[in-house]
TIROKE-25333 format. One record per residue: residue in three letters; x negated, y, z of N, C-alpha, C in turn. Coordinates in nm, 4 decimals, padded with zeros to 6 digits. Layout:
<rec "ala", <X, Y, Z>, <X, Y, Z>, <X, Y, Z>>
...
This chain:
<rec "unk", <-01.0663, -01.8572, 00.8821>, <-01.0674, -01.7629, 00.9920>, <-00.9240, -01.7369, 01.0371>>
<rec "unk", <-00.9386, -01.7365, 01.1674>, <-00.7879, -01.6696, 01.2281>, <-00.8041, -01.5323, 01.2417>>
<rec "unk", <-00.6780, -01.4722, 01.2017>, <-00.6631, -01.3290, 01.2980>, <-00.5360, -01.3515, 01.3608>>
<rec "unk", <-00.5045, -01.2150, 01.4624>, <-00.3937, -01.2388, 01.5536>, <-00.3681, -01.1131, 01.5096>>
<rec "unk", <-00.1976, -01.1301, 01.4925>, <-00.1173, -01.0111, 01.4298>, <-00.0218, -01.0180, 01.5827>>
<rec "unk", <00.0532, -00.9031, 01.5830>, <00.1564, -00.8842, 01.6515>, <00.2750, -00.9375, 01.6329>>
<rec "unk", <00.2730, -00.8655, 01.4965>, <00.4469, -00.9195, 01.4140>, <00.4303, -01.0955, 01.3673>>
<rec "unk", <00.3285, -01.0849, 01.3194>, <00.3563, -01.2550, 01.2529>, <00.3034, -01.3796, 01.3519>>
<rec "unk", <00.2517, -01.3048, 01.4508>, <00.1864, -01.4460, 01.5443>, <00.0135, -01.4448, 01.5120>>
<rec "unk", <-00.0520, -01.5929, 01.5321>, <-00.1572, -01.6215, 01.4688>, <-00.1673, -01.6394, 01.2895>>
<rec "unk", <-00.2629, -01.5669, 01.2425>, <-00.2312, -01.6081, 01.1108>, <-00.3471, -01.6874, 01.0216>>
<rec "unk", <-00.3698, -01.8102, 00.9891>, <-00.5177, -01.8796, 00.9232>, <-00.5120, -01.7770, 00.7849>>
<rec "unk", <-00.6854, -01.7271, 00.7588>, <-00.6808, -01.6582, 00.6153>, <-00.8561, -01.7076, 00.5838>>
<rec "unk", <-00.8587, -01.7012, 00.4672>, <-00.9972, -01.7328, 00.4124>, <-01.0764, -01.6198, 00.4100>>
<rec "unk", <-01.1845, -01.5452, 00.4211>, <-01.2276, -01.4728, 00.4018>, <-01.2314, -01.3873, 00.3016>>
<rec "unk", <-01.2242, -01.4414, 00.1905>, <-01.2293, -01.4120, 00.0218>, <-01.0380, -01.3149, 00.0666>>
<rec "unk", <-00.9984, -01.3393, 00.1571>, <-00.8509, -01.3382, 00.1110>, <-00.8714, -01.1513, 00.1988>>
<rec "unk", <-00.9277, -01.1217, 00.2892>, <-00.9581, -00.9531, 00.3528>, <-01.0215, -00.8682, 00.2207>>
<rec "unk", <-00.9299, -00.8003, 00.2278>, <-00.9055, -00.6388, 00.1320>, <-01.0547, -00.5367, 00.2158>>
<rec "unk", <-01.1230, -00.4941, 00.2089>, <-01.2081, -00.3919, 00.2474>, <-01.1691, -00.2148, 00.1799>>
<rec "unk", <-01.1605, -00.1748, 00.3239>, <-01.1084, -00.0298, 00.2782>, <-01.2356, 00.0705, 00.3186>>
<rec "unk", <-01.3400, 00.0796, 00.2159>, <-01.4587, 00.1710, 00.2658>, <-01.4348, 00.2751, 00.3317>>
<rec "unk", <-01.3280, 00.3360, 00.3570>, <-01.2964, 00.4732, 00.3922>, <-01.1632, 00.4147, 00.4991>>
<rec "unk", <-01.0934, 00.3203, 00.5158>, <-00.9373, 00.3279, 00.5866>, <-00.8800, 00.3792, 00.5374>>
<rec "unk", <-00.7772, 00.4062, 00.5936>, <-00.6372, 00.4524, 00.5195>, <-00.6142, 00.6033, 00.5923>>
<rec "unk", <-00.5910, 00.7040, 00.5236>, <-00.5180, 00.8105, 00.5982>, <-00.4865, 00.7892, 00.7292>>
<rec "unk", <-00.5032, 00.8471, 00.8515>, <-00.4783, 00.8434, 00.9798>, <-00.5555, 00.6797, 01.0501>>
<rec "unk", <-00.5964, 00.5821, 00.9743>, <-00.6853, 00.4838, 01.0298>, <-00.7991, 00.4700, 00.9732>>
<rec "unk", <-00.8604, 00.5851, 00.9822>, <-01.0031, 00.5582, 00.8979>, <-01.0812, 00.4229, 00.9593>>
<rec "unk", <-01.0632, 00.4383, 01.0777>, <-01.1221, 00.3134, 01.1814>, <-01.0817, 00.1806, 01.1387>>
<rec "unk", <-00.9711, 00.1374, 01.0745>, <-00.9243, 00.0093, 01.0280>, <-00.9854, -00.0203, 00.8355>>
<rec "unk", <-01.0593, -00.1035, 00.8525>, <-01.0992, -00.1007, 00.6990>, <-01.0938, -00.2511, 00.6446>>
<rec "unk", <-01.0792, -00.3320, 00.7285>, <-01.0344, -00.4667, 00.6072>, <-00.8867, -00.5197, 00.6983>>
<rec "unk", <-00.8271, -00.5364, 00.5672>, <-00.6537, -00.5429, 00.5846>, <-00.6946, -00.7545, 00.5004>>
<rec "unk", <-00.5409, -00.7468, 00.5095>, <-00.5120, -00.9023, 00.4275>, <-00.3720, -00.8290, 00.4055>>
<rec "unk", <-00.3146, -00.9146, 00.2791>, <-00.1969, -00.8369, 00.1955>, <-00.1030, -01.0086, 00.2227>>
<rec "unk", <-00.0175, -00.9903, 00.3018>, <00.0905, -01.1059, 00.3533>, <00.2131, -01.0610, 00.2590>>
<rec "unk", <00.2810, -01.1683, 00.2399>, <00.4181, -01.1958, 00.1684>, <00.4957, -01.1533, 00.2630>>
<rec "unk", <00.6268, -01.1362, 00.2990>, <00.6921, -01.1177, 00.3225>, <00.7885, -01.2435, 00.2644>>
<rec "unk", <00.8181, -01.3545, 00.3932>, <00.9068, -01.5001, 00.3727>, <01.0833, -01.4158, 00.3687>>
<rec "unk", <01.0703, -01.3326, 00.4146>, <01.2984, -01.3015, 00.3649>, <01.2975, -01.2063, 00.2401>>
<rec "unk", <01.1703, -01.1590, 00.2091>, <01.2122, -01.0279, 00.1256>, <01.0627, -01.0587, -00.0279>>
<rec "unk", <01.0910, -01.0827, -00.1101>, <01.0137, -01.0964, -00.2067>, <00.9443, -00.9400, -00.2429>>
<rec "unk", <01.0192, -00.8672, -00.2451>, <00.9886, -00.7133, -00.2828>, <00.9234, -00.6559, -00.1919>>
<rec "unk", <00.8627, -00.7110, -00.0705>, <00.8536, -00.6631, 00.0413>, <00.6830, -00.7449, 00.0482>>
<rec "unk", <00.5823, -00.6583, 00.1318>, <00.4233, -00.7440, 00.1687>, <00.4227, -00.6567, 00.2647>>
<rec "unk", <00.3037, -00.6857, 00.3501>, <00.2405, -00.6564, 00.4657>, <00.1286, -00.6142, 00.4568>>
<rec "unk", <00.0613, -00.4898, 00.4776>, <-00.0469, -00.4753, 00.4564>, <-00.1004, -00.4726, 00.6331>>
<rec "unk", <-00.1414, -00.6082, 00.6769>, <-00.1906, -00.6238, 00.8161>, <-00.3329, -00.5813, 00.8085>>
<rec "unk", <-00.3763, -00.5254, 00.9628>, <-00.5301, -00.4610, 00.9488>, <-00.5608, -00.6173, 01.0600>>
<rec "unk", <-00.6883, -00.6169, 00.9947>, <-00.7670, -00.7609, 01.0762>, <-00.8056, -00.7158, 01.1955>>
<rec "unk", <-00.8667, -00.6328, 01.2679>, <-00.9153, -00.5860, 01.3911>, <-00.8033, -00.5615, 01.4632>>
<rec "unk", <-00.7194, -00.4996, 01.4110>, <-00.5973, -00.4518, 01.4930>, <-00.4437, -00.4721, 01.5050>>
<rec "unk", <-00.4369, -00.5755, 01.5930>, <-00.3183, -00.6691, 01.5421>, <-00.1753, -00.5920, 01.5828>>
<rec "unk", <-00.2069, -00.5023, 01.6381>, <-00.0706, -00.4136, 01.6360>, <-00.0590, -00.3097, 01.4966>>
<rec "unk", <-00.1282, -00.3438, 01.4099>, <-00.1193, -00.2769, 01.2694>, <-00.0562, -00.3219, 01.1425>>
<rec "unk", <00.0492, -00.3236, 01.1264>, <00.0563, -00.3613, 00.9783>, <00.1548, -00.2599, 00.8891>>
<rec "unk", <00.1346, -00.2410, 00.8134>, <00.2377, -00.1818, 00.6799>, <00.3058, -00.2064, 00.6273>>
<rec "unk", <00.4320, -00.1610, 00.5968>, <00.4899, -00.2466, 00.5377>, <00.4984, -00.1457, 00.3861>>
<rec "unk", <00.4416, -00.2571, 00.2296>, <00.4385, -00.1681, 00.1298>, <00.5150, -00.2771, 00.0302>>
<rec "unk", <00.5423, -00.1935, -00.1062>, <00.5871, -00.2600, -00.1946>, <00.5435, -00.1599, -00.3454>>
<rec "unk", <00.5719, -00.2331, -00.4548>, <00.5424, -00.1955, -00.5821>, <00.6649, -00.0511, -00.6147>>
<rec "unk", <00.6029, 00.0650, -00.5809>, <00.6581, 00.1553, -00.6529>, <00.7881, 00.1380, -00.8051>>
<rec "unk", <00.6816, 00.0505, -00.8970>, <00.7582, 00.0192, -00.9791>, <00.8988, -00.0477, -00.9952>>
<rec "unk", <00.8629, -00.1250, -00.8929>, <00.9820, -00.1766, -00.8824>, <01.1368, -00.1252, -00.8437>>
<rec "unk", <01.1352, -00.0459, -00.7855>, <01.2300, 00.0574, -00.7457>, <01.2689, 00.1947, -00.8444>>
<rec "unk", <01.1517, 00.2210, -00.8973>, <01.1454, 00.3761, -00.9879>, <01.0821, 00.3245, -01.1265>>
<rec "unk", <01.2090, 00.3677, -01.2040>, <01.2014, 00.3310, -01.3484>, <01.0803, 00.4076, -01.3893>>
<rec "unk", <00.9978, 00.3927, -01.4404>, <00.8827, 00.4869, -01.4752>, <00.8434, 00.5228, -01.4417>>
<rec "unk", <00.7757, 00.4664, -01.3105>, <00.6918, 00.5394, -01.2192>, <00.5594, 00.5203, -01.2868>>
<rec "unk", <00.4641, 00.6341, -01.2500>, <00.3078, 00.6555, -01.3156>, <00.2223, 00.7085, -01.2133>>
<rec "unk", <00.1463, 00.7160, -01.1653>, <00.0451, 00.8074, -01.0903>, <-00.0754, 00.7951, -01.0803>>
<rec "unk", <-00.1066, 00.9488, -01.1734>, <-00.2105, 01.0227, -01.1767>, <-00.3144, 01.0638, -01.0569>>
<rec "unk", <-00.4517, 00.9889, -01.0998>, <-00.5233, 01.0409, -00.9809>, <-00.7037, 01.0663, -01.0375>>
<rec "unk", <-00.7783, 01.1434, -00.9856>, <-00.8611, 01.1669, -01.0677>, <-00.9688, 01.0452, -01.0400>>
<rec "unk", <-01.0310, 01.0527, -01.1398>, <-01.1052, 00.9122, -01.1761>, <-01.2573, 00.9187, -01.1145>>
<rec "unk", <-01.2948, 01.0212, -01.0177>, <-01.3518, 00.9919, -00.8853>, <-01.3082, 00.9442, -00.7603>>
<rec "unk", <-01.1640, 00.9322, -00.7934>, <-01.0921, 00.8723, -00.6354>, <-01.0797, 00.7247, -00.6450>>
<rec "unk", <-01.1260, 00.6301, -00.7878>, <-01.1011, 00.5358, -00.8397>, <-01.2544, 00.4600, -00.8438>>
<rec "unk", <-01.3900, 00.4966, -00.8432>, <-01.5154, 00.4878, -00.8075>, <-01.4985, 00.3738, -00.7363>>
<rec "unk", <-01.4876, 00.3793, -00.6159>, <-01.5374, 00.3106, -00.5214>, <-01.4729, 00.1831, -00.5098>>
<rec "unk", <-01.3297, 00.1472, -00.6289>, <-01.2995, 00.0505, -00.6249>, <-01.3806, -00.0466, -00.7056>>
<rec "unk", <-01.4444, 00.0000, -00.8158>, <-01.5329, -00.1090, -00.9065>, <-01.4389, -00.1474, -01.0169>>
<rec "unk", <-01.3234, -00.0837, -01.0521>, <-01.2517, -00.1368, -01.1652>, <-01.2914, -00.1466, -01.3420>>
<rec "unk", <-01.3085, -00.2382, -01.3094>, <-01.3694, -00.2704, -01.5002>, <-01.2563, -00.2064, -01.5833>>
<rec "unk", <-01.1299, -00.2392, -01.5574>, <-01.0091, -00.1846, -01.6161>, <-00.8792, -00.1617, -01.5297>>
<rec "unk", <-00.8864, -00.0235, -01.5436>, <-00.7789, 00.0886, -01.4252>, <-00.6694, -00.0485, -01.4506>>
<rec "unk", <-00.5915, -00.0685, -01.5318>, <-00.4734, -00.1314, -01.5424>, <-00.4373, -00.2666, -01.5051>>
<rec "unk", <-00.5949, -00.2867, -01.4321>, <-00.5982, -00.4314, -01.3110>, <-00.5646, -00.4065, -01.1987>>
<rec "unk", <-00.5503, -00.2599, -01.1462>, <-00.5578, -00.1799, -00.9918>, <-00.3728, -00.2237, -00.9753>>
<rec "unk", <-00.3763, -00.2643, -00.8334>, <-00.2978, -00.2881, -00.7834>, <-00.2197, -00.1708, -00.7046>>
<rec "unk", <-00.1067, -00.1205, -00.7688>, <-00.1017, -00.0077, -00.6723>, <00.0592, -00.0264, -00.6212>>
<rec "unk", <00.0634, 00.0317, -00.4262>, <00.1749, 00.0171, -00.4050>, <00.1419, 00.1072, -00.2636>>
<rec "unk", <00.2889, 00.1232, -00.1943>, <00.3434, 00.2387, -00.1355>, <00.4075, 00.2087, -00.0065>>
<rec "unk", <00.3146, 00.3074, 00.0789>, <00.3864, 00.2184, 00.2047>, <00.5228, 00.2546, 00.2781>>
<rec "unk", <00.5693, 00.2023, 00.2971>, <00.6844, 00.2391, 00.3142>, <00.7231, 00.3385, 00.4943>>
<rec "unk", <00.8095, 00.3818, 00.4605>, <00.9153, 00.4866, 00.5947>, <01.0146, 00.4566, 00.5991>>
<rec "unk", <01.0596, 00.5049, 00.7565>, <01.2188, 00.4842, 00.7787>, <01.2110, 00.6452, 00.8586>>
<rec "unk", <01.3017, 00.7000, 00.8108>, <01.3963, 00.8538, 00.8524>, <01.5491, 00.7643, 00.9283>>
<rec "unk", <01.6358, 00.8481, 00.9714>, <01.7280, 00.8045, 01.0360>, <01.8421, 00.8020, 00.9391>>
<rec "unk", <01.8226, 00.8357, 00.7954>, <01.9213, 00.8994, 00.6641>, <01.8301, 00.7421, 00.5919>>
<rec "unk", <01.7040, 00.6812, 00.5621>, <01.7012, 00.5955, 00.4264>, <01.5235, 00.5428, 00.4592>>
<rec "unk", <01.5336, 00.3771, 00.3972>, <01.4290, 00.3714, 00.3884>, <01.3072, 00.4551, 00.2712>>
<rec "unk", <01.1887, 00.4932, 00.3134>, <01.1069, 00.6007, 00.2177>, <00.9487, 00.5393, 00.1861>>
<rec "unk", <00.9525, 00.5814, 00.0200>, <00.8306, 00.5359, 00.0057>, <00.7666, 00.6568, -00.0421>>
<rec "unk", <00.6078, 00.6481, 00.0395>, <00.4875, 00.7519, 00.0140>, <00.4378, 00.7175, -00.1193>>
<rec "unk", <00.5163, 00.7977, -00.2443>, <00.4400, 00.7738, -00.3593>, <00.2978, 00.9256, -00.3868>>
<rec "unk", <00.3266, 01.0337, -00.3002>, <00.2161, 01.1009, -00.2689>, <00.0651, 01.0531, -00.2446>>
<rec "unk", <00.0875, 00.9174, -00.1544>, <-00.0784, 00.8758, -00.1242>, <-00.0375, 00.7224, -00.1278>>
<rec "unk", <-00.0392, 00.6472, -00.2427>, <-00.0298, 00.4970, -00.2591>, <-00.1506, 00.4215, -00.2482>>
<rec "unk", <-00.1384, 00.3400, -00.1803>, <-00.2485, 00.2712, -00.1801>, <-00.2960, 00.1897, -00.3235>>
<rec "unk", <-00.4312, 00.2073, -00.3659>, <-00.4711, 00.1260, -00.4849>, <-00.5706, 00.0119, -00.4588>>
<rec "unk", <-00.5376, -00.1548, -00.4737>, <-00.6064, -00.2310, -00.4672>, <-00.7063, -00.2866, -00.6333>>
<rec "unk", <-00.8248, -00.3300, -00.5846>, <-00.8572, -00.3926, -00.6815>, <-00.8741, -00.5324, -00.6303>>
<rec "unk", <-00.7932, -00.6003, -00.6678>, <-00.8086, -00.7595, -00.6342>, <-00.9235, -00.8915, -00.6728>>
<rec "unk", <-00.9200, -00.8032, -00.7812>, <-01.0542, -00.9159, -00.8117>, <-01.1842, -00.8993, -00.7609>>
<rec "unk", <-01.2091, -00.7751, -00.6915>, <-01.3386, -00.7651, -00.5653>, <-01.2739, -00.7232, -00.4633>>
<rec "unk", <-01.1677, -00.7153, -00.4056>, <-01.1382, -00.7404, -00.2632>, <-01.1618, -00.5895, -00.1973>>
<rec "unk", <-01.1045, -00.4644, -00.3044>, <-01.1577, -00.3155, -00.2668>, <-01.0193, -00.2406, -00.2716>>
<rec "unk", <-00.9909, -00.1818, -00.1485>, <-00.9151, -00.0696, -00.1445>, <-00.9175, 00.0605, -00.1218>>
<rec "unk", <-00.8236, 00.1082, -00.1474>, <-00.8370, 00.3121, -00.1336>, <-00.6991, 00.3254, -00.1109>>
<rec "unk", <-00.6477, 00.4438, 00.0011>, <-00.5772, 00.5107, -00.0744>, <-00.6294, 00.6802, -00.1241>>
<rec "unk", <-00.5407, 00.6900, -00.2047>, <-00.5679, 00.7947, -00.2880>, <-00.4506, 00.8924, -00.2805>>
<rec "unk", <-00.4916, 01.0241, -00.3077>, <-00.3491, 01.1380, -00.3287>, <-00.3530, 01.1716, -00.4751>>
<rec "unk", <-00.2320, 01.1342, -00.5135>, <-00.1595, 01.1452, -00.6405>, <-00.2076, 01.2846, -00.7095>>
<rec "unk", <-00.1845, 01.3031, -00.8051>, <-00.1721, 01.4671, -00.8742>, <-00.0524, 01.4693, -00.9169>>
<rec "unk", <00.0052, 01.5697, -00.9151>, <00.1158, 01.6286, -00.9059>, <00.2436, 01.6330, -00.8368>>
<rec "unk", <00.3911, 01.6422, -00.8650>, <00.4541, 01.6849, -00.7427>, <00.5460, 01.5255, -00.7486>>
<rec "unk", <00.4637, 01.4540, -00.6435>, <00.5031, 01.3398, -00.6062>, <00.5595, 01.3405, -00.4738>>
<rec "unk", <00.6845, 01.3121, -00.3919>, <00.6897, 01.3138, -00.2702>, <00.6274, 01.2288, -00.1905>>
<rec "unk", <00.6042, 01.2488, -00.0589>, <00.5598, 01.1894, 00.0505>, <00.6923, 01.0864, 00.0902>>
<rec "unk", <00.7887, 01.1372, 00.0839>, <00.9049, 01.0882, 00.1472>, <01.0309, 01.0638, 00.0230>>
<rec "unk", <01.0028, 01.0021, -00.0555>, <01.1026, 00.9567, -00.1737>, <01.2232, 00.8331, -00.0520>>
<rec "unk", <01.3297, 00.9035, -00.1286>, <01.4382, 00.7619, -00.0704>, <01.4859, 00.7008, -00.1591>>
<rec "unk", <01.4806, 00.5777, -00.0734>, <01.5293, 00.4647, -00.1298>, <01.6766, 00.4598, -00.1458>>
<rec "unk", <01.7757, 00.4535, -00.2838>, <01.9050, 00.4859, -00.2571>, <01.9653, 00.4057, -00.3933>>
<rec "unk", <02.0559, 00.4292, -00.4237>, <02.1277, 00.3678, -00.5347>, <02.0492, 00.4443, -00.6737>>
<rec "unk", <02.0566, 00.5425, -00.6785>, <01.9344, 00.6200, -00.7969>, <01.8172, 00.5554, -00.8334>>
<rec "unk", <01.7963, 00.4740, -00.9503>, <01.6829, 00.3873, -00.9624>, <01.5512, 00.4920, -01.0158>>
<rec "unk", <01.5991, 00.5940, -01.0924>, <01.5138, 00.6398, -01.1955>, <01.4845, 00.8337, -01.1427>>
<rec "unk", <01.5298, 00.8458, -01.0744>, <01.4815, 00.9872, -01.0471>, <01.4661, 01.0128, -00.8956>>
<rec "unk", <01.3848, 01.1007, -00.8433>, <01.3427, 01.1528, -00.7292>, <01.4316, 01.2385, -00.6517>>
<rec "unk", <01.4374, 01.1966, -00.5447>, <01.5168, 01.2633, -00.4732>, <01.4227, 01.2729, -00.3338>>
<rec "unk", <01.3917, 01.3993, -00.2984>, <01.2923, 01.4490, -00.1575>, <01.3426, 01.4640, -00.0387>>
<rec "unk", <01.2756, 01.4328, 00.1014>, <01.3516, 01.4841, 00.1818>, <01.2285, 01.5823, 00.2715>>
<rec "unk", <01.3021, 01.6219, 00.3551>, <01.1845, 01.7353, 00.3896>, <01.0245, 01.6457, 00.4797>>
């Protein structure tokens, strides 16, 4: 199958390869199957493109990777609808912001994939996680902006 993205052009994807978001994402409830693209200059970097709507994509990356010990807590009815045999298969990552001060990642509402059935959510964290964490030389602690 083709879809047509904005940013990347035409893109060929297999079917098996669309993410289904029963619910959408915060502010696109209307967009519910995405495909998760690489990013060719930036390894740390994916695309979370919506298939219907080719002026949509996200740009997210692995929390972890940036924040030494990152963890997030979420209650284990917000985790249901993915079908996870085992939480520690869930794919979870954060979409990213730009402020006019730093790029920012929403570790408040990260998106959680389960890859091996093709199911997403996002979910809101428990506890005091920012919406707007920056990205800065500080690997291991939080720094908020308003």
């Amino acid at each position: 199958m083709e879809i047509l993205t904005s940013r990347f052009g035409p893109i060929e994807m297999e079917a098996d390869d669309v993410i289904h978001f029963p619910t959408g994402l915060l502010g696109l409830a209307d967009c519910r199957d995405w495909v998760l693209l690489a990013d060719a200059r930036n390894d740390a970097l994916a695309w979370l493109q919506n298939v219907q709507r080719p002026d949509v994509a996200l740009a997210v990356v692995s929390p972890r990777r940036f924040i030494t010990g990152y963890q997030m807590r979420v209650a284990r009815r917000e985790l249901v609808s993915l079908e996870l045999s085992d939480v520690s298969r869930a794919e979870v990552l954060a979409i990213l912001g730009k402020t006019t001060r730093a790029i920012t990642l929403n570790l408040k509402a990260p998106v959680v994939i389960n890859l091996d059935r093709r199911l997403g959510r996002q979910v809101i964290a428990n506890g005091d996680l920012p919406v707007r964490y920056e990205l800065g030389g500080e690997r291991s602690s939080f720094r908020r902006s308003a």
